[in-house]
C-alpha positions as CSV (number, residue, x, y, z in Angstrom):
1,X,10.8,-15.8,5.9
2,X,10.4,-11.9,7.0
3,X,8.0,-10.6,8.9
4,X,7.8,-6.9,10.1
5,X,11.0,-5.9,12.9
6,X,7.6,-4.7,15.5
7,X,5.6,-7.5,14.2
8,X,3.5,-9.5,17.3
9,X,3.1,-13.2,17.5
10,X,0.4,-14.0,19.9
11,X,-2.6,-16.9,20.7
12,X,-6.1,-16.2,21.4
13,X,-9.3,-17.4,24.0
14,X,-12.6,-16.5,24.2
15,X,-14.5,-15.6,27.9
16,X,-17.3,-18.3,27.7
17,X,-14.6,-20.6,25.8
18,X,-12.4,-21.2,28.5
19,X,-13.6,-19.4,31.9
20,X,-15.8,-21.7,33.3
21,X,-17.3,-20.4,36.8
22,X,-20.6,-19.5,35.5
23,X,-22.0,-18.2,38.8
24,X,-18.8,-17.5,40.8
25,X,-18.6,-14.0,42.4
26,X,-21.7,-12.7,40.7
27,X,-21.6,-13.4,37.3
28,X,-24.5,-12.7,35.3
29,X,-26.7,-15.8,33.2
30,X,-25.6,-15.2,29.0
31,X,-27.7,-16.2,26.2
32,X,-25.0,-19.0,25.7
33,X,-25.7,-20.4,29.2
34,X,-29.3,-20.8,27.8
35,X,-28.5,-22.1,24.5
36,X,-26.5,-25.2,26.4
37,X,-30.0,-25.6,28.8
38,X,-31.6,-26.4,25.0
39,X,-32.3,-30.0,24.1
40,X,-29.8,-31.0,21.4
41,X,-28.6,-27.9,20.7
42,X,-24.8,-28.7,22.0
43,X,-23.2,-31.5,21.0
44,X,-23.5,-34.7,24.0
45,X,-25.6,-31.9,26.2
46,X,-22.0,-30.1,26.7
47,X,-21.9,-26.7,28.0
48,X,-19.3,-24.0,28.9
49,X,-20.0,-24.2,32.6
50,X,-16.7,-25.1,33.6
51,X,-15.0,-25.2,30.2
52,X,-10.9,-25.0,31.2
53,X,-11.8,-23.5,34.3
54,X,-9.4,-20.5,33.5
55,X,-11.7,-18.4,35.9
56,X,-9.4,-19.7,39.0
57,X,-6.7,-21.2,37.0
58,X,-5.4,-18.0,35.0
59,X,-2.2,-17.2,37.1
60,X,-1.0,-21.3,36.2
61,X,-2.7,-19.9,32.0
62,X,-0.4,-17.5,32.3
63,X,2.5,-18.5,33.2
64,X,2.1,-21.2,30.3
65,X,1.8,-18.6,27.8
66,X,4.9,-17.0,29.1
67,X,6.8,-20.6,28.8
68,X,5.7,-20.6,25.3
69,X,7.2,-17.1,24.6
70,X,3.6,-15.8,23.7
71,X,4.3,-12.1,23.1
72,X,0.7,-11.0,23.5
73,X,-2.6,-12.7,23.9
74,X,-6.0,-11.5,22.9
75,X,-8.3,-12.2,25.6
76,X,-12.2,-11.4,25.6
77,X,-14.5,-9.7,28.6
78,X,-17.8,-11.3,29.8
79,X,-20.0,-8.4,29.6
80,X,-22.6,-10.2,32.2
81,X,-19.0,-10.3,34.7
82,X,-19.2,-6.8,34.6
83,X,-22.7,-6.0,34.7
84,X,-25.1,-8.9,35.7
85,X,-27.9,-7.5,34.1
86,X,-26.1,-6.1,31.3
87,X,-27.0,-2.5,32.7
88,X,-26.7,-0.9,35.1
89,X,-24.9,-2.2,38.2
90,X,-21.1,-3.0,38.3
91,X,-19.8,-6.5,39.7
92,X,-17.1,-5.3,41.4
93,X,-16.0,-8.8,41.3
94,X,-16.3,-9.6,37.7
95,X,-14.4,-6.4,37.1
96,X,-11.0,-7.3,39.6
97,X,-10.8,-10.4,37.5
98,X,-9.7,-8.6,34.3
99,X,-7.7,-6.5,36.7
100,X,-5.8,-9.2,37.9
101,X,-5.5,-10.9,34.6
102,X,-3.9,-8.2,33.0
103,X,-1.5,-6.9,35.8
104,X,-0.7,-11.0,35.6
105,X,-0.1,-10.7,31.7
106,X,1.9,-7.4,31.9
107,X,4.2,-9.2,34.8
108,X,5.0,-12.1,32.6
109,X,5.8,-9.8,29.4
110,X,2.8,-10.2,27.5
111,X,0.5,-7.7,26.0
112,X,-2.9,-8.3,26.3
113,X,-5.3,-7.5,23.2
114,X,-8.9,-7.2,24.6
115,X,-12.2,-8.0,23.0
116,X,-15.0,-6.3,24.3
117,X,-17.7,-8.5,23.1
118,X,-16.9,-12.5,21.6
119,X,-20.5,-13.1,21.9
120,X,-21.8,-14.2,25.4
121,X,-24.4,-11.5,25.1
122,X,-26.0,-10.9,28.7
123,X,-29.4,-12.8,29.1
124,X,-31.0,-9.9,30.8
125,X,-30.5,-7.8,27.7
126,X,-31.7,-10.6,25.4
127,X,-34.8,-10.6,27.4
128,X,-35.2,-6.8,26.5
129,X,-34.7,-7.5,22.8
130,X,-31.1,-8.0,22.3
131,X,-29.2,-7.0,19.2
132,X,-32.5,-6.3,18.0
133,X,-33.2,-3.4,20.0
134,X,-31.7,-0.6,19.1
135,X,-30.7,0.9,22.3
136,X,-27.9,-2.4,22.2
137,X,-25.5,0.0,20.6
138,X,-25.9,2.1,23.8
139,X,-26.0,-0.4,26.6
140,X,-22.4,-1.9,24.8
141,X,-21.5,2.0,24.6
142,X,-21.9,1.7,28.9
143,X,-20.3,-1.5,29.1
144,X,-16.9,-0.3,27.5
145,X,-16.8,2.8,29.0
146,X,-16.7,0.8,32.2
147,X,-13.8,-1.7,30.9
148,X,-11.9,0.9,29.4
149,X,-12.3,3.2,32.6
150,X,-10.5,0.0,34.9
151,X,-8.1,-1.4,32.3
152,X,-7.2,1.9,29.7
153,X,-3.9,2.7,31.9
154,X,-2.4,-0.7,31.5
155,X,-4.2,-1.9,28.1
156,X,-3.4,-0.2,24.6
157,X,-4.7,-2.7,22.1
158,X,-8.7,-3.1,21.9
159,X,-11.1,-4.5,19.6
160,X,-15.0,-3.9,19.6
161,X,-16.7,-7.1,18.7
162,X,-15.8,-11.0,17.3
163,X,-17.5,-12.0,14.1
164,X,-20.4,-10.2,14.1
165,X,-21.5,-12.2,11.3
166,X,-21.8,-15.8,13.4
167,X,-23.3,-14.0,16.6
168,X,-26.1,-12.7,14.0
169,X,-26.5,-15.0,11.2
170,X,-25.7,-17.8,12.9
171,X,-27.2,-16.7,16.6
172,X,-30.7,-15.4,14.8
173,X,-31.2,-16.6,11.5
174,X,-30.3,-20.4,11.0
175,X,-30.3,-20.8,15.0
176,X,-27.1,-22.7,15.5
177,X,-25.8,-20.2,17.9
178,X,-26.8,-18.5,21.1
179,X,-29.4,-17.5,21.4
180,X,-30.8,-20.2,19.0
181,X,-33.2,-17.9,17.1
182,X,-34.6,-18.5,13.3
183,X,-35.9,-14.9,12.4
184,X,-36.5,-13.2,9.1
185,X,-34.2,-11.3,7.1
186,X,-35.6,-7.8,7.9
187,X,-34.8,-8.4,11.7
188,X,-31.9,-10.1,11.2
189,X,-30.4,-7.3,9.1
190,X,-31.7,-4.8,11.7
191,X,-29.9,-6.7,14.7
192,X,-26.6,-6.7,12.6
193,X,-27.5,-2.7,12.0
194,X,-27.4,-2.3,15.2
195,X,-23.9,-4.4,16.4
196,X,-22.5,-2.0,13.9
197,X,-23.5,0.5,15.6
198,X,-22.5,-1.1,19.1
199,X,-19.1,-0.9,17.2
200,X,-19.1,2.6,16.5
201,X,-20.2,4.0,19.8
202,X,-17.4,1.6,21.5
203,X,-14.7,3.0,19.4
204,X,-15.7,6.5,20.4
205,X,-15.9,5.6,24.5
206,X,-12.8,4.2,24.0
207,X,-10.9,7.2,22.0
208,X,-12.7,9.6,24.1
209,X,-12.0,7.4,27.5
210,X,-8.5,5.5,27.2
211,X,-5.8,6.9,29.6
212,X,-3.2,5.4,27.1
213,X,-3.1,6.2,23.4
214,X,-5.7,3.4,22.1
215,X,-4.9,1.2,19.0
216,X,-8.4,0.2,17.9
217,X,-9.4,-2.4,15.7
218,X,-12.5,-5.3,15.4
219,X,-11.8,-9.0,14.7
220,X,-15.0,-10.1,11.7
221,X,-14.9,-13.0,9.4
222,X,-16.7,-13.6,6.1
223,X,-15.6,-15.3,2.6
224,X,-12.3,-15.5,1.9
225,X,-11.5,-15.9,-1.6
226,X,-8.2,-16.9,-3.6
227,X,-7.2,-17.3,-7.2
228,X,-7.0,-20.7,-9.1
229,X,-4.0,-19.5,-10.8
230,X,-2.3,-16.2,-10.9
231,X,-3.4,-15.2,-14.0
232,X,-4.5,-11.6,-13.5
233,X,-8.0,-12.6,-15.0
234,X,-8.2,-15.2,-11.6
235,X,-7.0,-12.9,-9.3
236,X,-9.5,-9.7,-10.6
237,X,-12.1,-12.9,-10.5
238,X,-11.2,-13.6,-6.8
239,X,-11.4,-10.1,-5.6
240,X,-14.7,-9.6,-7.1
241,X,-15.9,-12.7,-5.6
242,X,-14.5,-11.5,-2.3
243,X,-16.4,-7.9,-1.9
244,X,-19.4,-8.5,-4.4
245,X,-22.4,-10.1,-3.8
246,X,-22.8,-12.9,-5.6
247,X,-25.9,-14.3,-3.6
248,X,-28.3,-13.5,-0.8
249,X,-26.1,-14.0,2.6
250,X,-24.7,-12.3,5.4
251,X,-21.2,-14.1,5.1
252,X,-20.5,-11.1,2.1
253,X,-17.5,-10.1,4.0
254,X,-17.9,-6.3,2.7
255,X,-21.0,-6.1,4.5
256,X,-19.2,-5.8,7.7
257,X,-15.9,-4.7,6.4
258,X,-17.5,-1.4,3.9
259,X,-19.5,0.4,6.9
260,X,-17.1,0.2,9.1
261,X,-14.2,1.5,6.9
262,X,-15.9,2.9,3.9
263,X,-19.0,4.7,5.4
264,X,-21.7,3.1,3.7
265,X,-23.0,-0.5,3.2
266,X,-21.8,-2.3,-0.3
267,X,-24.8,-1.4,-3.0
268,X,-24.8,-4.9,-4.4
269,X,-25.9,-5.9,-0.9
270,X,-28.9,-3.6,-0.5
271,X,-29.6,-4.3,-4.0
272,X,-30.1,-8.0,-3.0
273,X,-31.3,-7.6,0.4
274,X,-34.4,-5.1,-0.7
275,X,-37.0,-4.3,1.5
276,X,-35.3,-6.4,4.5
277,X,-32.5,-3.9,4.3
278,X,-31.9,-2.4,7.6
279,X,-33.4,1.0,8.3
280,X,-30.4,3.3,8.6
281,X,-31.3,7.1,10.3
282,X,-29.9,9.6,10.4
283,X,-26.1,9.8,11.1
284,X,-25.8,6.3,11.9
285,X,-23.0,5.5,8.8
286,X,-20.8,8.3,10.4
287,X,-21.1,6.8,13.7
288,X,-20.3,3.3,12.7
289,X,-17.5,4.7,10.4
290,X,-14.4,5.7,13.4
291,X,-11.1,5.7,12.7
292,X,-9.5,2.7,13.5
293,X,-6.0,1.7,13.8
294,X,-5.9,-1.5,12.6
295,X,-8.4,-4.3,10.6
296,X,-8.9,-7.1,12.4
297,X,-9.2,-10.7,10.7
298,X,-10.0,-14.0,11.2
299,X,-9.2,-16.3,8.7
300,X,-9.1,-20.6,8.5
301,X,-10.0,-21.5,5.1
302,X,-11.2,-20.0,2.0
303,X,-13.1,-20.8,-1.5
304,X,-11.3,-20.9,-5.2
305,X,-12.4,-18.4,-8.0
306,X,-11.3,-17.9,-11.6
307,X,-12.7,-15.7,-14.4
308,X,-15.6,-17.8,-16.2
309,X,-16.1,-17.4,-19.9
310,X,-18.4,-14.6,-19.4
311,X,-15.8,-12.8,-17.1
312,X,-17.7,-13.6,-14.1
313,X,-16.0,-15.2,-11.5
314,X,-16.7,-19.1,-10.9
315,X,-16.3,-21.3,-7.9
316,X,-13.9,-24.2,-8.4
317,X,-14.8,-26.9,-6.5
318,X,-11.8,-28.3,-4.5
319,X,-10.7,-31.6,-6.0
320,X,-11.7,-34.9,-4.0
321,X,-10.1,-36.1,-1.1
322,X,-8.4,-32.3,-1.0
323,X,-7.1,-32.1,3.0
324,X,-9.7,-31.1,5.3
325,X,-9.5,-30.3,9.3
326,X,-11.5,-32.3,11.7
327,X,-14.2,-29.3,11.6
328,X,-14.2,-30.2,8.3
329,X,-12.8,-27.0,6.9
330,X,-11.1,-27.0,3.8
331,X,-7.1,-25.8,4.0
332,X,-6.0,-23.3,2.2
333,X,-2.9,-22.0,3.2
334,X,-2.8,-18.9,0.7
335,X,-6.0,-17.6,2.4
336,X,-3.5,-16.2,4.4
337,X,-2.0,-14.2,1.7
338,X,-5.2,-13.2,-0.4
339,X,-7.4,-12.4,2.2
340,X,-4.7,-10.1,3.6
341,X,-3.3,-8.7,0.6
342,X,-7.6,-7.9,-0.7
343,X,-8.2,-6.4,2.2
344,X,-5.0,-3.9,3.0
345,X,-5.6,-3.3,-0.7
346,X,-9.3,-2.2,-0.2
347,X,-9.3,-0.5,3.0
348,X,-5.9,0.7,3.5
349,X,-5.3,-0.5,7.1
350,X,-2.6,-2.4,8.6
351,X,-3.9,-5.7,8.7
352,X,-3.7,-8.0,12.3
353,X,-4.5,-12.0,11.8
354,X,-6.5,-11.8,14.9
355,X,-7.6,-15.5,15.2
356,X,-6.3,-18.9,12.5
357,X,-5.6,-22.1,13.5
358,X,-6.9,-26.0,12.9
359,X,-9.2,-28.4,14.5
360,X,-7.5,-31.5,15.2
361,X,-8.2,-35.1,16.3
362,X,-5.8,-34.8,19.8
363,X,-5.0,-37.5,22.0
364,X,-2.5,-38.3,24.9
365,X,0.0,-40.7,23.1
366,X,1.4,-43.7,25.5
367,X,4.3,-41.6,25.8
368,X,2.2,-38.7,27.7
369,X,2.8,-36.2,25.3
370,X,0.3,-35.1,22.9
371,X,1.7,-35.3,19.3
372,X,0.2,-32.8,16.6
373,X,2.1,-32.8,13.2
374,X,-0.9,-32.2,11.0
375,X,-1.3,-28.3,13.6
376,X,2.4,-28.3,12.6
377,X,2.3,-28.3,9.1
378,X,-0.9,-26.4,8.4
379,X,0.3,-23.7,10.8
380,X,3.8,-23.7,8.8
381,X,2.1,-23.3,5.6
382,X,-0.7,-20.6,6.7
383,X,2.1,-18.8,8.1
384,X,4.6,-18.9,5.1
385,X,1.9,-17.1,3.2
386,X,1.3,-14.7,5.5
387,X,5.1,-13.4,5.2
388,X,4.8,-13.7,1.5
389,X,2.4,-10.9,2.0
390,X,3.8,-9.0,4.2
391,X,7.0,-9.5,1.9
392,X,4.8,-8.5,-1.3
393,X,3.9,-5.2,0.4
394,X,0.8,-5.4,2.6
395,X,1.4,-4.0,6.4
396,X,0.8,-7.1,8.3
397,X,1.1,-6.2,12.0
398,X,0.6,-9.4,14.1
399,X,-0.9,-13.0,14.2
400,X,-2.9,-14.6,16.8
401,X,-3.4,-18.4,16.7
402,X,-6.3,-20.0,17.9
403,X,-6.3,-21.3,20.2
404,X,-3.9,-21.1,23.2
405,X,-5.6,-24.0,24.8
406,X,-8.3,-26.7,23.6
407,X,-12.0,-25.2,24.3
408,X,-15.5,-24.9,24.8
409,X,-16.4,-24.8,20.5
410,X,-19.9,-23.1,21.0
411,X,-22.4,-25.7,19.0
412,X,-19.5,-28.3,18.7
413,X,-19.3,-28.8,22.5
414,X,-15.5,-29.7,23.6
415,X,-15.6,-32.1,20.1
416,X,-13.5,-29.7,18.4
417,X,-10.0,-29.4,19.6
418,X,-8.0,-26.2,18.4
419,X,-5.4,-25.7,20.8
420,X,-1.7,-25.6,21.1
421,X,-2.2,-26.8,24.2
422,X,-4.1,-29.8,25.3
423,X,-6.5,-29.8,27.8
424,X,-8.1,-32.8,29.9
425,X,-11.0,-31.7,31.2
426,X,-12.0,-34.0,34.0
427,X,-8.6,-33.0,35.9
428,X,-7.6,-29.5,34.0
429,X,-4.3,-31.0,32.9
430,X,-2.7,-28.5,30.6
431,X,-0.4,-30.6,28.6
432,X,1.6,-28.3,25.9
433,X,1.3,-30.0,22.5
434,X,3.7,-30.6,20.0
435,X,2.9,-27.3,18.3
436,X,3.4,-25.4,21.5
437,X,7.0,-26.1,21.7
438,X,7.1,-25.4,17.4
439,X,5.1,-22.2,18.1
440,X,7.8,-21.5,20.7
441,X,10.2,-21.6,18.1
442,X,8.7,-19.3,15.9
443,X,8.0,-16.7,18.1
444,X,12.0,-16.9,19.1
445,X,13.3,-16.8,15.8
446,X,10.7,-14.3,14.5
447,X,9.4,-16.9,11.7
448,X,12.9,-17.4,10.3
449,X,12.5,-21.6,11.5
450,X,9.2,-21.5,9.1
């Protein structure tokens, strides 16, 4: 298996996943904090209060990841760290923790990859409208400028936001997510206008601000689609059903992919949407369209297409007792190659796997050690396809597992167990899994093992 002589095998965590320390050192309240105050809105009343507790923990987090041989690790910042109130003024605090963090990374021969935004949107500014008020793209704008001011000399490697399409579909219109809203289409639409937007004024703080030569990306996810057979007729079927609109929903993955590398949001989409399309002035397209380095995707399952009679393409249901995760998501190792291979074809951009991984039903075997073959093997496979790709052609940069350690899972509560490396919350024992020490062994052989 071949993957690229620079390529970069890393794991990933999210701020309000795995911090904990809620109001340590001046830390701001976040729409997720609210969300787990909500009657049955987390699972058993769980909440990311102390989560892994990586707040005070990270120097013992880090020096795990370097046992494992991690060669970079995408990290997010909690905007409310940083600025309490969203605006205006700066935690001092908040802000040395990412300092230290990364000088701690950098010591231990990882590079960090930082996320600006992985959805624990400052309450304060929710209170003011949130993503639905248009000034959001400038109060983000502030909020990077500050980040990349205090970390630009020591961090290349950046991405915008995570997933716009769950922090708006699922945070406004079904209500699942933070904050917990069921709004309209029209407002909906407008609030995901105006994340895009957040994305284009961040990428231009950050090329205008950086004190190292930035590489830029963002980190979305939306439908992946693969081919029932390989058939050309399939695999034109699958692509259509990848970019088109075949139905009313925000999980279209062009519509966050199109504005930010095309310029312009896909027609189909604005066909469908109608009048609850979002009201775009006046240079907004060019200012959501920056030049970016790299595109950002995060991938765990995907749905089957082939050409129906009339040409069109047509779901195929997966067979029954076809392997799921304990999430409940469907595996399908060559999402790793399709979604890739559509996307470098359509946008042209070196492509980074910026979070994949599995939910799995983890315990502490009698032995101690935690014992994850089924991670193993869908790990294996996802990643045997993702070298296929890069072997067929398409410039795939790097990989980033999720996750480096089991989590907070947002709705899910701490149900949902994704890392490589156990975690038992009432003590904070870190216990490396099974996959860990495989992972290991990837990372050293540069995916020849898989």
């Amino acid at each position: 298996m071949k993957f690229p002589k620079n390529f970069v095998w890393g794991a990933a965590a999210a701020s309000y996943q795995i911090e904990g320390g809620v109001t340590l050192d001046g830390r701001g309240p976040t729409t997720w904090d609210m969300m787990c105050r909500k009657p049955d809105a987390i699972w058993n009343g769980q909440s990311g209060a102390e989560a892994c507790d990586h707040y005070r923990r990270y120097k013992e987090d880090v020096a795990m990841m370097k046992s494992l041989g991690l060669q970079a690790y995408r990290l997010s910042v909690a905007w409310s760290r940083i600025l309490p109130e969203g605006t205006g003024k700066v935690n001092a605090k908040g802000l040395a923790f990412y300092d230290k963090l990364v000088d701690e990374l950098l010591a231990a021969g990882i590079t960090p990859w930082v996320t600006l935004f992985h959805w624990d949107h400052p309450l304060a500014l929710y209170r003011r409208g949130g993503w639905m008020n248009r000034d959001s793209a400038d109060w983000f704008a502030d909020y990077t400028r500050i980040v990349v001011d205090k970390l630009s000399d020591r961090v290349r490697h950046w991405m915008t936001l995570n997933e716009p399409v769950c922090f708006i579909d699922l945070g406004l219109k079904s209500g699942t997510h933070a904050p917990g809203d069921k709004l309209a289409w029209a407002e909906v639409l407008q609030a995901g206008h105006h994340a895009l937007l957040a994305h284009g004024k961040g990428v231009q703080v950050i090329r205008a601000a950086a004190r190292t030569k930035p590489q830029i990306g963002y980190a979305p996810v939306g439908n992946i689609c693969v081919p029932a057979t390989n058939k050309p007729a399939d695999i034109a079927a699958a692509r259509e059903a990848m970019f088109s609109f075949l139905g009313k929903s925000l999980w279209q993955i062009s519509w966050w992919y199109d504005p930010v590398f095309l310029g312009r949001y896909p027609a189909d989409g604005v066909k469908i949407f109608g009048a609850d399309a979002p009201a775009v002035q006046a240079g907004d397209m060019k200012t959501i369209r920056q030049p970016l380095d790299f595109c950002g995707v995060n991938i765990y399952s995907a749905e089957t297409y082939r050409a129906g009679k009339d040409g069109k393409p047509e779901k195929v249901p997966f067979p029954v007792g076809y392997p799921i995760t304990s999430f409940h998501w469907n595996v399908v190792p060559e999402a790793l190659y399709w979604g890739p291979k559509f996307l470098y074809e359509r946008y042209g951009k070196p492509i980074v796997v910026t979070e994949n991984g599995m939910s799995n039903m983890d315990v502490i075997s009698l032995d101690g050690k935690v014992h994850d073959p089924q991670r193993i093997d869908f790990l294996c496979r996802y990643l045997r396809e993702l070298g296929r790709a890069s072997a067929d052609g398409v410039d795939v940069r790097g990989y980033f597992q999720w996750s480096i350690m089991d989590n907070f899972e947002w709705a899910e509560g701490y149900k949902q167990r994704f890392g490589i490396v156990y975690v038992d919350y009432p003590t904070q024992k870190r216990i490396p899994k099974d996959s860990a020490y495989w992972y290991r062994d990837v990372i050293a052989t540069h995916g020849a093992n898989l």
